[in-house]
Residue, then its C-alpha position, 0 to 999 in steps of 0.5 A: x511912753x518914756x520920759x524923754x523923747x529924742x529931738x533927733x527924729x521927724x518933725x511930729x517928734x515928742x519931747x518929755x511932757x512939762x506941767x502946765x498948772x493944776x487940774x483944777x485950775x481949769x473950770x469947764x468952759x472957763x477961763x483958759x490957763x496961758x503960757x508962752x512956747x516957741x513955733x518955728x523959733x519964733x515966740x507965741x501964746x497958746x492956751x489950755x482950757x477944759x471942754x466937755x470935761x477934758x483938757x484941750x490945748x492950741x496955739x492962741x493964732x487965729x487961722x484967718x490971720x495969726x493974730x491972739x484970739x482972746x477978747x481978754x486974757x484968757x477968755x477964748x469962748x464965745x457968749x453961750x461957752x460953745x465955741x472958740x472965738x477970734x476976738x479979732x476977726x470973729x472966726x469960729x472954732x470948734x473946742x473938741x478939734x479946732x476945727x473952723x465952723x465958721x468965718x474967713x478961716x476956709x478949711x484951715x484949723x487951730x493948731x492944737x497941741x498935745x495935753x494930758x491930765x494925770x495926777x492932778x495935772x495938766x501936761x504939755x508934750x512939745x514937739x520939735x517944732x513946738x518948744x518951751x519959750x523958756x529950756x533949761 
């Protein structure tokens, strides 16, 4: 993949990857490492965590209602480290995919973002729809 992407083509386009913190910083099935972006233009939280031993990334916007979901900041898992949970609503996803397992969410998911570790670091790819709150 080259290092900058055009932000010309569809909707699913990817942009050039932006660290996103240390690879150590996330401890399996522990805190999340937050950070703010754009969706549509419109400013939002979203999360990285690591599960199973690999780095997943979604918007922190409950399906049910798009409200944050951590119960504090940071904190997305529910009491046995299993699953994601809506502090609000109590809707239940699945770390792995974002899939809704249970809860007022219907079939509807998390909005998972595109990460990747190398070198020691997390990386976050936008998309054209899915932007960094804050561009040079």
């Amino acid at each position: 993949m080259s290092s900058s992407t055009s932000s010309q083509t569809g909707p699913g386009t990817t942009l050039a990857p932006l660290a996103l913190c240390a690879s150590e910083t996330l401890i399996e099935r522990g805190k999340a490492h937050t950070f703010e972006l754009l969706y549509f233009g419109e400013p939002v939280t979203a999360f990285v965590l690591r599960f199973d031993g690999r780095a997943v990334a979604y918007l922190n916007r409950c399906a049910h209602v798009p409200t944050e979901m951590d119960w504090q900041q940071g904190e997305f898992l529910d009491r046995d480290r299993r699953y994601i949970i809506c502090s609000i609503h109590g809707a239940v996803y699945d770390p792995q995919d974002g899939r809704c397992v249970t809860g007022m969410c219907g079939r509807h998911g998390l909005t998972a973002l595109q990460v990747e570790e190398r070198d020691g670091q997390v990386y976050w790819y936008p998309t054209r729809d899915i932007r960094p709150a804050f561009e040079d």
